[in-house]
GURONU-529430 format. One line per 3 residues: their letters; for each residue x, y, z of N, C-alpha, C. Coordinates in Angstrom, 1 decimal. Layout:
BEGIN
A> X:Y:Z:X:Y:Z:X:Y:Z | ...
This chain:
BEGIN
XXX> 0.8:-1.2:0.0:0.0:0.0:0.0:0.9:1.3:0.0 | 1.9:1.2:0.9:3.0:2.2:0.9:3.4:2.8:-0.5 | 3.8:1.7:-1.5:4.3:1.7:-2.7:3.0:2.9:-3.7
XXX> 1.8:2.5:-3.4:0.8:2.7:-4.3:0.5:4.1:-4.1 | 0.2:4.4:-2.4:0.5:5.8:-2.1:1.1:6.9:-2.1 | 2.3:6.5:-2.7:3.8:7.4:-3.0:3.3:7.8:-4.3
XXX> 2.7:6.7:-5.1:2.5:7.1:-6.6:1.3:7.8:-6.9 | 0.3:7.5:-5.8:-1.3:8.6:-6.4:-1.0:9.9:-5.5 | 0.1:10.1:-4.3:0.1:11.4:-4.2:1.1:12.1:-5.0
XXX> 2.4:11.5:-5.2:3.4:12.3:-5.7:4.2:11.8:-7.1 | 3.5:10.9:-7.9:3.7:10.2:-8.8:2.8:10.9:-10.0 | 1.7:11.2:-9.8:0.6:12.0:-10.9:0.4:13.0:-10.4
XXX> -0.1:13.9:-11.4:-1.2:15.2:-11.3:-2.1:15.0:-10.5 | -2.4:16.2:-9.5:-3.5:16.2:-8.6:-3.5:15.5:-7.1 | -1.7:14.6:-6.8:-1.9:14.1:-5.8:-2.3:14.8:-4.6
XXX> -2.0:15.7:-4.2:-2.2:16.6:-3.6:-4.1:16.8:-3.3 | -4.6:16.7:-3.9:-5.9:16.8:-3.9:-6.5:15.5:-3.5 | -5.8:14.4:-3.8:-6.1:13.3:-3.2:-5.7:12.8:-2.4
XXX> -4.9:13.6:-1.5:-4.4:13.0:-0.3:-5.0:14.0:0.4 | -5.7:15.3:0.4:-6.7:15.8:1.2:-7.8:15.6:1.3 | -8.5:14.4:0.3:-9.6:13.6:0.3:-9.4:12.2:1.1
XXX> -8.5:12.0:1.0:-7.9:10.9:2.0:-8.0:11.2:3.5 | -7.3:12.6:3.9:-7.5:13.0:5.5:-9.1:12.9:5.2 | -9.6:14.0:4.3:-10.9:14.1:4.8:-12.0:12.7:5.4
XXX> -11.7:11.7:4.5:-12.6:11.0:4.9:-12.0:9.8:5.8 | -10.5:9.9:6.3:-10.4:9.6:7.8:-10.9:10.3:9.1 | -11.8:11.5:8.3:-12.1:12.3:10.2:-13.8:11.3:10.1
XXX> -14.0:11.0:8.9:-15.8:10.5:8.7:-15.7:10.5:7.3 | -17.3:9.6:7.1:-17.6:9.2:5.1:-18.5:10.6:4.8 | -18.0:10.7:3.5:-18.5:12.1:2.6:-18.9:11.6:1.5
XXX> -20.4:12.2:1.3:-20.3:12.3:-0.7:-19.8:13.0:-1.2 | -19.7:13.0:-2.8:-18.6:14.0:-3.4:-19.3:15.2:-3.4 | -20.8:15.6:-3.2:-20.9:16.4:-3.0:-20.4:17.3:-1.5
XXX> -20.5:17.0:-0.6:-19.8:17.3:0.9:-18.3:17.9:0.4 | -17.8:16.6:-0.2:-16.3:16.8:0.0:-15.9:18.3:-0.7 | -16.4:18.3:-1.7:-16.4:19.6:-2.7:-16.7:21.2:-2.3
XXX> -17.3:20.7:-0.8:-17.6:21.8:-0.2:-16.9:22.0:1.2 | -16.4:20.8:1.5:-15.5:20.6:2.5:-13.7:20.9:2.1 | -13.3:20.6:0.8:-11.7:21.2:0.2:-12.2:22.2:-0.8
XXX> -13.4:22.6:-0.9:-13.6:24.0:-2.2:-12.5:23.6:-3.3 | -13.2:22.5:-4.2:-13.1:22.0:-5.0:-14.5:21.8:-6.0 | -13.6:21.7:-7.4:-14.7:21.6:-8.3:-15.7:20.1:-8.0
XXX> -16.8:19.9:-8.5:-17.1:18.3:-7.9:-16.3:17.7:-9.0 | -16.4:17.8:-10.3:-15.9:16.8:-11.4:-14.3:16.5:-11.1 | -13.8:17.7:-10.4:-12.1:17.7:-9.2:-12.4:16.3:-8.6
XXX> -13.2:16.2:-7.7:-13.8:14.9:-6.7:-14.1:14.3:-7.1 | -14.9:14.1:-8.2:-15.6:12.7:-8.4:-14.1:11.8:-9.4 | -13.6:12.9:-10.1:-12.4:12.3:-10.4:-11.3:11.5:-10.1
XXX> -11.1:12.0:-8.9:-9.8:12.0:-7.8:-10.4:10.3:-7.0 | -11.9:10.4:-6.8:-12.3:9.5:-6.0:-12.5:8.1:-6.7 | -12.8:8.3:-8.0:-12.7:7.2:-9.1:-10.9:6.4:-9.3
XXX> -10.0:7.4:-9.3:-8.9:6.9:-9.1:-8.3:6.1:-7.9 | -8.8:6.8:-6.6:-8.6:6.2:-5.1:-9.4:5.1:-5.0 | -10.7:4.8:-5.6:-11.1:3.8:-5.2:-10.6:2.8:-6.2
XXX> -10.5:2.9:-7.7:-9.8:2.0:-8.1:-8.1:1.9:-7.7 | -7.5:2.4:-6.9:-6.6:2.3:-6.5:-7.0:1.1:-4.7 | -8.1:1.0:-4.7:-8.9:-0.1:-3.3:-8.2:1.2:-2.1
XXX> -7.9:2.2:-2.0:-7.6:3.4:-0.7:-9.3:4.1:-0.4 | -10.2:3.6:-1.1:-11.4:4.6:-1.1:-12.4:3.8:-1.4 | -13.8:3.3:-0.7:-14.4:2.2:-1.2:-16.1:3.0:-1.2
XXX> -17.3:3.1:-1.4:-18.3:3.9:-1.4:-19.3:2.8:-1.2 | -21.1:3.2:-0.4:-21.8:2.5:-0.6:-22.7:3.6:-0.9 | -24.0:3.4:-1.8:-25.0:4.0:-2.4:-25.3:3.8:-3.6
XXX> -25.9:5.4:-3.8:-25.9:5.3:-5.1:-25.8:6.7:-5.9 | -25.8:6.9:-6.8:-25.3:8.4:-7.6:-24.9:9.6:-6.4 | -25.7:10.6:-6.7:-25.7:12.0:-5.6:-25.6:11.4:-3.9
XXX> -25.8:10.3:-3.7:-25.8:10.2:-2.0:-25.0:9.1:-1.5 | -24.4:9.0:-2.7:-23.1:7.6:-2.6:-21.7:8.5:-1.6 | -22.0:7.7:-0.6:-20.8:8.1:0.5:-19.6:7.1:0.3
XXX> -18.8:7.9:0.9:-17.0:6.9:0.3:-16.7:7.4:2.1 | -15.4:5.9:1.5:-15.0:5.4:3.2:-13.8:4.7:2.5 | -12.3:5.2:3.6:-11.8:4.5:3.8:-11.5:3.0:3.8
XXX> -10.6:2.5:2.4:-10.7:1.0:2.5:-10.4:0.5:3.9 | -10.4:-0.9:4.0:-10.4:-1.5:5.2:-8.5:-1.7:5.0 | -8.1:-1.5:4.1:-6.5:-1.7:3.5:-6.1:-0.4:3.8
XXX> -6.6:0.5:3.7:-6.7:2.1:3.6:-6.4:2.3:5.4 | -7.5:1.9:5.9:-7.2:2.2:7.5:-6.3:1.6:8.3 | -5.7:0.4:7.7:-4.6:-0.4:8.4:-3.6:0.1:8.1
XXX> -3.3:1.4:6.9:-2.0:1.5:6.5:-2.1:3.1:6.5 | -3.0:3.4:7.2:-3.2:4.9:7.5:-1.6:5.9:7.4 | -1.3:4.6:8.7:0.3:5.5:9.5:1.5:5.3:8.2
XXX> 1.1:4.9:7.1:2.1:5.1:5.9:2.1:6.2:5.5 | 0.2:6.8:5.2:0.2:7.4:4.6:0.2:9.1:5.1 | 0.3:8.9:6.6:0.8:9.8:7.3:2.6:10.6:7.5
XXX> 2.8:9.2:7.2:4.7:9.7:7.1:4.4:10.2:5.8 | 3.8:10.3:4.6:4.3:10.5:3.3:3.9:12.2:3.4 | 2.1:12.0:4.3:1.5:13.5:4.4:3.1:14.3:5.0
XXX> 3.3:13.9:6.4:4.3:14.8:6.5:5.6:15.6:5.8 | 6.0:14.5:5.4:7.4:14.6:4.0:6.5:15.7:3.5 | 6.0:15.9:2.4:5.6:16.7:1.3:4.6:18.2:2.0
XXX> 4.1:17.9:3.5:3.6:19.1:4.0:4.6:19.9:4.3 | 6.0:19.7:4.5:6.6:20.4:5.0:7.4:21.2:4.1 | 7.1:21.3:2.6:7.8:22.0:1.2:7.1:23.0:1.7
């Protein structure tokens, strides 16, 4: 998970936006509408970001369209503290 993390935050475009979708939905689950209001982001920003994180298994959702909430994979939460050393490294630029 370590390996995969390094790459969707600081490997592509936009990681950065996906690793504050990441904190966000370690405090609690959001729909992408919430989240877009919660990082003042575009939604198509979020629904994008979240399509990659979940096919990346860091981001998993139950619902459906507009009220589909996302949660933290269960691989996601056991490896949180990876993806905390990586937050730190790159918060401190």
């Amino acid at each position: 998970m370590k390996k995969v993390l390094w790459w969707l935050i600081l490997g592509t475009r936009g990681g950065i936006n996906r690793a504050k979708i990441i904190k966000k939905l370690n405090e609690r689950p959001y729909n992408a509408h919430q989240l877009t209001k919660e990082l003042n982001l575009n939604y198509r920003t979020i629904t994008h970001h979240i399509k990659i994180l979940e096919d990346s298994n860091v981001v998993e959702s139950t619902g459906e369209k507009y009220g589909k909430m996302y949660f933290l994979s269960d691989k996601m939460e056991k490896n949180y503290a990876d993806f905390e050393a990586i937050w730190e490294q790159i918060s401190d630029k």
